[in-house]
N, C-alpha and C positions, 0 to 999 in steps of 0.2 A: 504494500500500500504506500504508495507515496502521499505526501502530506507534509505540511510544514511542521517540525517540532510546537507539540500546543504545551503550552508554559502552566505548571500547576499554579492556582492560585494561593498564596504565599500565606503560610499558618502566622495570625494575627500573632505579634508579638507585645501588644499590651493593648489595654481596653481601646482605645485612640485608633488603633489600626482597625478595628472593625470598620469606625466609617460610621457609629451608632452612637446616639446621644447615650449619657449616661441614664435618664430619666424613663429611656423608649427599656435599654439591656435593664433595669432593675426591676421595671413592671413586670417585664418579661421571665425574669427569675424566679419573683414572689407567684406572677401565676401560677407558672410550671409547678413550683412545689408545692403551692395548696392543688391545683388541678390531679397531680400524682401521689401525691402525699413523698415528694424524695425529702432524705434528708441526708443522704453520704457523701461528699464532695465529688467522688468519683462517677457515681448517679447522676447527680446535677450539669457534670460538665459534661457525660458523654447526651442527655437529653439538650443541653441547651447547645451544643457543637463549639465551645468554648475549650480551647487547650487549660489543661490544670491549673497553670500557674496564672491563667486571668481569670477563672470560675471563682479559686480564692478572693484577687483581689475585688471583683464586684462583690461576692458574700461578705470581706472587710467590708465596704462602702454603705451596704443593708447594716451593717450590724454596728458601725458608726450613728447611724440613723433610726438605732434603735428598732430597727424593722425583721432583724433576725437573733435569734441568741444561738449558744453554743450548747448543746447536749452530752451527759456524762453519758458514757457506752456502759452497757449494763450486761451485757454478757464476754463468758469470758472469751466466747466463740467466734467474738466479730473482731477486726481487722483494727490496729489503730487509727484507724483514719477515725479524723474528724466529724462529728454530726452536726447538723443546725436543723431548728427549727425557726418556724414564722412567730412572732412576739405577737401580741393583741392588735398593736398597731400595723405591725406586718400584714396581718389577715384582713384587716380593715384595708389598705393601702388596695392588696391583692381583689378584693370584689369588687374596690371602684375601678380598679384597673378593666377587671372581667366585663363591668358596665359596658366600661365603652368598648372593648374589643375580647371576645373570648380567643384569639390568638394566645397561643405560648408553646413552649418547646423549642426547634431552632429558632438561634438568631437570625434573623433574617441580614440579606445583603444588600447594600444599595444600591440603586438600579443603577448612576453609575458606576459605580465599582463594576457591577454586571454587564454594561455596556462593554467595556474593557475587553474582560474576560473573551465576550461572544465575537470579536474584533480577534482575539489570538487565534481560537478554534471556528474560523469560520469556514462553512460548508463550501464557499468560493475558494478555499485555498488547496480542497480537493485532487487533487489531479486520477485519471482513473483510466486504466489499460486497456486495450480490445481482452487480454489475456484476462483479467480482473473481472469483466463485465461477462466475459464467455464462463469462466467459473459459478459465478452469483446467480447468474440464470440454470445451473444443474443441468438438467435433460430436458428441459424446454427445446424445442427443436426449431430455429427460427432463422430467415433468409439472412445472409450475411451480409448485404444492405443496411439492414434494420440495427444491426450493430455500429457499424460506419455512421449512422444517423443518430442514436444514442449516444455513443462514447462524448462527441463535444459539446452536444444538450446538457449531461450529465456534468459535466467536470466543470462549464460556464456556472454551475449553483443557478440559471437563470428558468423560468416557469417553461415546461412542456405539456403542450395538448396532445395527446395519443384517442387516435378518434380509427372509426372500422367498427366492422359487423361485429354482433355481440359472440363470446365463447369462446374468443382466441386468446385467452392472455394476458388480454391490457392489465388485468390487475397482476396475475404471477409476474409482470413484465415489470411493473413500480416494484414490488416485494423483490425483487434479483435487481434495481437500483439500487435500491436501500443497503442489500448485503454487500453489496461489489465496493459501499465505503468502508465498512469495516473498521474504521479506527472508533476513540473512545475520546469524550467529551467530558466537562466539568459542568453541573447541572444544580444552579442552588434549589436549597431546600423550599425558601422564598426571598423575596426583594421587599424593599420599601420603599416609598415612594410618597413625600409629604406625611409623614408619621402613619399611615397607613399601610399594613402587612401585607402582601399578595401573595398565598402559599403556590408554587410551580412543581415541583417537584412532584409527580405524580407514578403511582405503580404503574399502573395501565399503560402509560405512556413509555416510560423511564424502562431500562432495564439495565440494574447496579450489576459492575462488572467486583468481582471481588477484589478487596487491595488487603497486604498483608497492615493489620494494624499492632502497634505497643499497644501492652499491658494496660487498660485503662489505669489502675491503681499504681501504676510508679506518677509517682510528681512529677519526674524527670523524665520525658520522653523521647527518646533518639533515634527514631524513624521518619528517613527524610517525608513526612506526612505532607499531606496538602490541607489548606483550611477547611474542617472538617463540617460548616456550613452549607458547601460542594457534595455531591455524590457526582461519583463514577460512574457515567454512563455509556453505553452502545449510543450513537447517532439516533434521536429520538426517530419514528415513525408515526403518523398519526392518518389513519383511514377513516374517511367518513364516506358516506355514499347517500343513496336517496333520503337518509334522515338529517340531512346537515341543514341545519337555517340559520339567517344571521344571525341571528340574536346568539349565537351557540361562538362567535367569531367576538363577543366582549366580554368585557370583565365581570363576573356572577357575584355579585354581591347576596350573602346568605341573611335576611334582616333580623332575624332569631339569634345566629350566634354573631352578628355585625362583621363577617370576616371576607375578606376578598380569596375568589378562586380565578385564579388566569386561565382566559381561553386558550382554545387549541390549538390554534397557532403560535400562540406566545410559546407552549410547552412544545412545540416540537421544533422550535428554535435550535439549529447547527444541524437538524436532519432535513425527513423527509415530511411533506404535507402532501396526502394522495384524495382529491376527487373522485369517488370512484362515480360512475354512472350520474354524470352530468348533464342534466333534463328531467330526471328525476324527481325532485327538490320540487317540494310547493313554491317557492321563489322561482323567475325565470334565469336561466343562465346566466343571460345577458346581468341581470344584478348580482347574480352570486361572483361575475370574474370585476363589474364594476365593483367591487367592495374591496378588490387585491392591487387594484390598478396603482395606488400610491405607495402601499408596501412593495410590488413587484419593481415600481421604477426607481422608486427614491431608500430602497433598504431600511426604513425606518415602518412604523404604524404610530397608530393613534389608538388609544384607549382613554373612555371614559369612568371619573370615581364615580360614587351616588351624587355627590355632591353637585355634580356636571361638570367638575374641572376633568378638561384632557389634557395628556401628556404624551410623550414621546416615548415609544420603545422601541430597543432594533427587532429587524425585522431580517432573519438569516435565516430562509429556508427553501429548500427546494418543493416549486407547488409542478404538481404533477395533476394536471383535469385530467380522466377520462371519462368519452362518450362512445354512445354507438348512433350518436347523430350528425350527421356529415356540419362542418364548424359554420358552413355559410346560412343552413337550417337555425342556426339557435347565437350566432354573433353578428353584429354590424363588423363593418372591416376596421373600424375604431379598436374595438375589441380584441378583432385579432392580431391587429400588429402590436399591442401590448402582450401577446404571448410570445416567447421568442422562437421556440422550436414547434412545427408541427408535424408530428409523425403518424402517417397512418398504418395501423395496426390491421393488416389482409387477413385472409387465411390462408392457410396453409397451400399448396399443389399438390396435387394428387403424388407426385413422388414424397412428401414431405409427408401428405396422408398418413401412406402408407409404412414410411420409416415411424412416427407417433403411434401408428396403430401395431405393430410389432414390438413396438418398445411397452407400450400396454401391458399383451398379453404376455409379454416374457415377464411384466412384473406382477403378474397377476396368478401367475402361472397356469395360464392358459394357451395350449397347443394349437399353432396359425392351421387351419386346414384350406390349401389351396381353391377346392373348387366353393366353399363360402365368403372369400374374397373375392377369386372372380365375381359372385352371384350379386354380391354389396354394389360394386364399383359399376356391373355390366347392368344390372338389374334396377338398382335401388337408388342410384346417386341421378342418372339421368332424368329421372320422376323429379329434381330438385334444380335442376340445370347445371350438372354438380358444380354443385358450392359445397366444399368442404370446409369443417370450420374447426380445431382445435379441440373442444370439449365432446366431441363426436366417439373418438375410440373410446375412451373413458366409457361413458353412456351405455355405447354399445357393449362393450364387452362386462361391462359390470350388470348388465341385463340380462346376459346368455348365463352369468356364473349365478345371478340368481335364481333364472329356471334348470340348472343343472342342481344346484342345490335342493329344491325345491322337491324335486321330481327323484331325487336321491339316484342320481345319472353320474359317472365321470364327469368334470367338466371338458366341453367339447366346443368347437364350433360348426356349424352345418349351417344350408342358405335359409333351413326351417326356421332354424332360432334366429336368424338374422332378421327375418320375416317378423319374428315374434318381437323382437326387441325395437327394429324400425318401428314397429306399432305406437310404441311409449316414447318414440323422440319427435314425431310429427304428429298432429292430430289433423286427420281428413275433415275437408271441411263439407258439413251435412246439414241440413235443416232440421231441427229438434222441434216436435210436438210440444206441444206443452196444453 
């Protein structure tokens, strides 16, 4: 994978480096620990993602302020580390905190601090092989044009439309982008932004690579760590298809617990963002690609708080639409010359068919028999003008192993079953009683 060396974000060396008012990181502490009930220093730093030696010093700053005390250890089982509790005033401090925002846990990062970060690890800094993209894609079986049109789509970081009849792959064809980058990113837990929390960091989205970490309980930690407010991710992915709307594209404010959750584009920030089946959408196209036109040309977005104040966030992602409606159907030429690559996604040729539909049954382990090939291609495709299309062997073959299963038969192919399983991929068109 080539790529530019991405720089870990640098573990805070005293409260100051955060980038975080003292006021915003102590709310934050008193929550966490009435919210969890923690009281071990070691507890406290790995939930609030604070290195040991500044968890102390904010716990000093509460307990200067009378808002935490110290605790005698009472068994002889536990560790000597240190314990604290929340003081009366402590807890009082903690619910008004809670009032206004039930955030706590990580410290959050500042957005610019965060801008930085997504400026080292940016998905434009990419570069990506014919070799790299032919691996990602597995056994997808695809013309070798289609690659040559991919590879500088892909490595620009810049928006591609993949538009063709529905079956063939558009979407396995985004999922073998996504793998062909391969490297790993820094991905905060949340940001702030005007004393307000945006939590990012998302499972679904996110997928943590492991990193060897020190001993939470040494004080002293000597592992060149990254600022542990970061997780370690794979190159985010985020697929939506006919249930995407805009409203799903801003910031979710939850008004019960007062917390912000970042859209899905903001989290798949340094990956991929895949359209799938574009038409789809109770919005028309034409609105869902006008909504990207200023993130896709100007690498920034705009997101609004409750409040109505908007702000700027970068905007680093590779947007991938696909449809199966030809682009002139459902865009003005406005539109589409704000896409940068369009690629159209064919089906397969009857020699490519035919290598997909062997590659099938060898994994399926289902024996080819020559003359229900013939009978498919001579018989069956013609009835269709053949038009072969990708998700076809599949289909079929997975149809004939259910009627052999079925029927407690070997699994076989013959032009009978071919017959039989055609039946469930087209439906004839007949006039119904009613």
């Amino acid at each position: 994978m080539h790529s530019t060396t991405i720089k870990a974000p640098s573990v805070p060396r005293n409260l100051d480096d955060t980038g975080l008012t003292l006021v915003m990181m102590r709310d934050i502490l008193l929550k966490t620990m009435y919210r969890m009930n923690l009281s071990r220093i070691s507890e406290i730093a790995r939930t609030i993602c604070l290195p040991i030696p500044q968890a102390i010093e904010l716990i000093d700053q509460c307990r200067h302020g009378k808002l935490l005390e110290a605790v005698a250890s009472v068994t002889a089982s536990t560790s000597s580390e240190a314990s604290f509790q929340l003081t009366e005033a402590g807890k009082a401090r903690a619910m008004d905190a809670l009032s206004q925002s039930e955030y706590y846990g990580a410290m959050p990062v500042p957005l610019d601090r965060y801008a930085e970060q997504v400026k080292q690890q940016s998905i434009r800094n990419v570069q990506i092989t014919r070799r790299q993209l032919q691996i990602a894609m597995g056994d997808l079986i695809l013309p070798p044009t289609l690659l040559s049109d991919l590879g500088p789509a892909v490595s620009s970081g810049r928006s591609i439309l993949m538009y063709g009849p529905p079956g063939n792959g558009k979407s396995s064809i985004s999922n073998g982008i996504r793998a062909a980058m391969g490297d790993r990113i820094y991905v905060p837990r949340a940001i702030t932004h005007a004393g307000q929390v945006i939590s990012v960091y998302d499972p679904i989205v996110h997928t943590i690579v492991d990193t060897w970490e020190d001993d939470p309980n040494l004080l002293r930690q000597t592992g060149n760590r990254f600022d542990s407010r970061y997780v370690y991710c794979e190159r985010p992915t985020v697929i939506t298809g006919g249930e995407l709307t805009l409203s799903m594209l801003d910031l979710t404010f939850n008004p019960v617990s007062r917390t912000y959750q970042a859209p899905l584009q903001f989290k798949a920030t340094g990956g991929v963002f895949i359209i799938d089946d574009l038409g789809r959408q109770e919005e028309p196209p034409q609105s869902i690609v006008n909504r990207w036109i200023v993130p896709m040309e100007m690498n920034y977005d705009i997101l609004s708080m409750q409040s109505g104040e908007k702000f700027v966030v970068p905007f680093d992602t590779l947007v991938i639409f696909s449809t199966n409606f030809h682009p002139n159907e459902i865009f003005d030429q406005a539109a589409l010359r704000r896409i940068f690559y369009k690629i159209k996604i064919d089906g397969p040729s009857q020699q490519d068919f035919l290598k997909i539909f062997a590659l099938i049954a060898k994994k399926r382990g289902m024996p080819l028999d020559e003359d229900a090939i013939i009978h498919l291609i001579k018989n069956k495709y013609p009835t269709i003008r053949n038009v072969y299309a990708n998700y076809q062997p599949v289909f079929l073959i997975d149809q004939m192993i259910a009627i052999c299963d079925f029927e407690g038969t070997p699994r076989r192919m013959s032009p009978e079953l071919i017959d039989r399983a055609w039946k469930n991929m087209f439906v004839e068109m007949e006039d119904i009683l009613r």
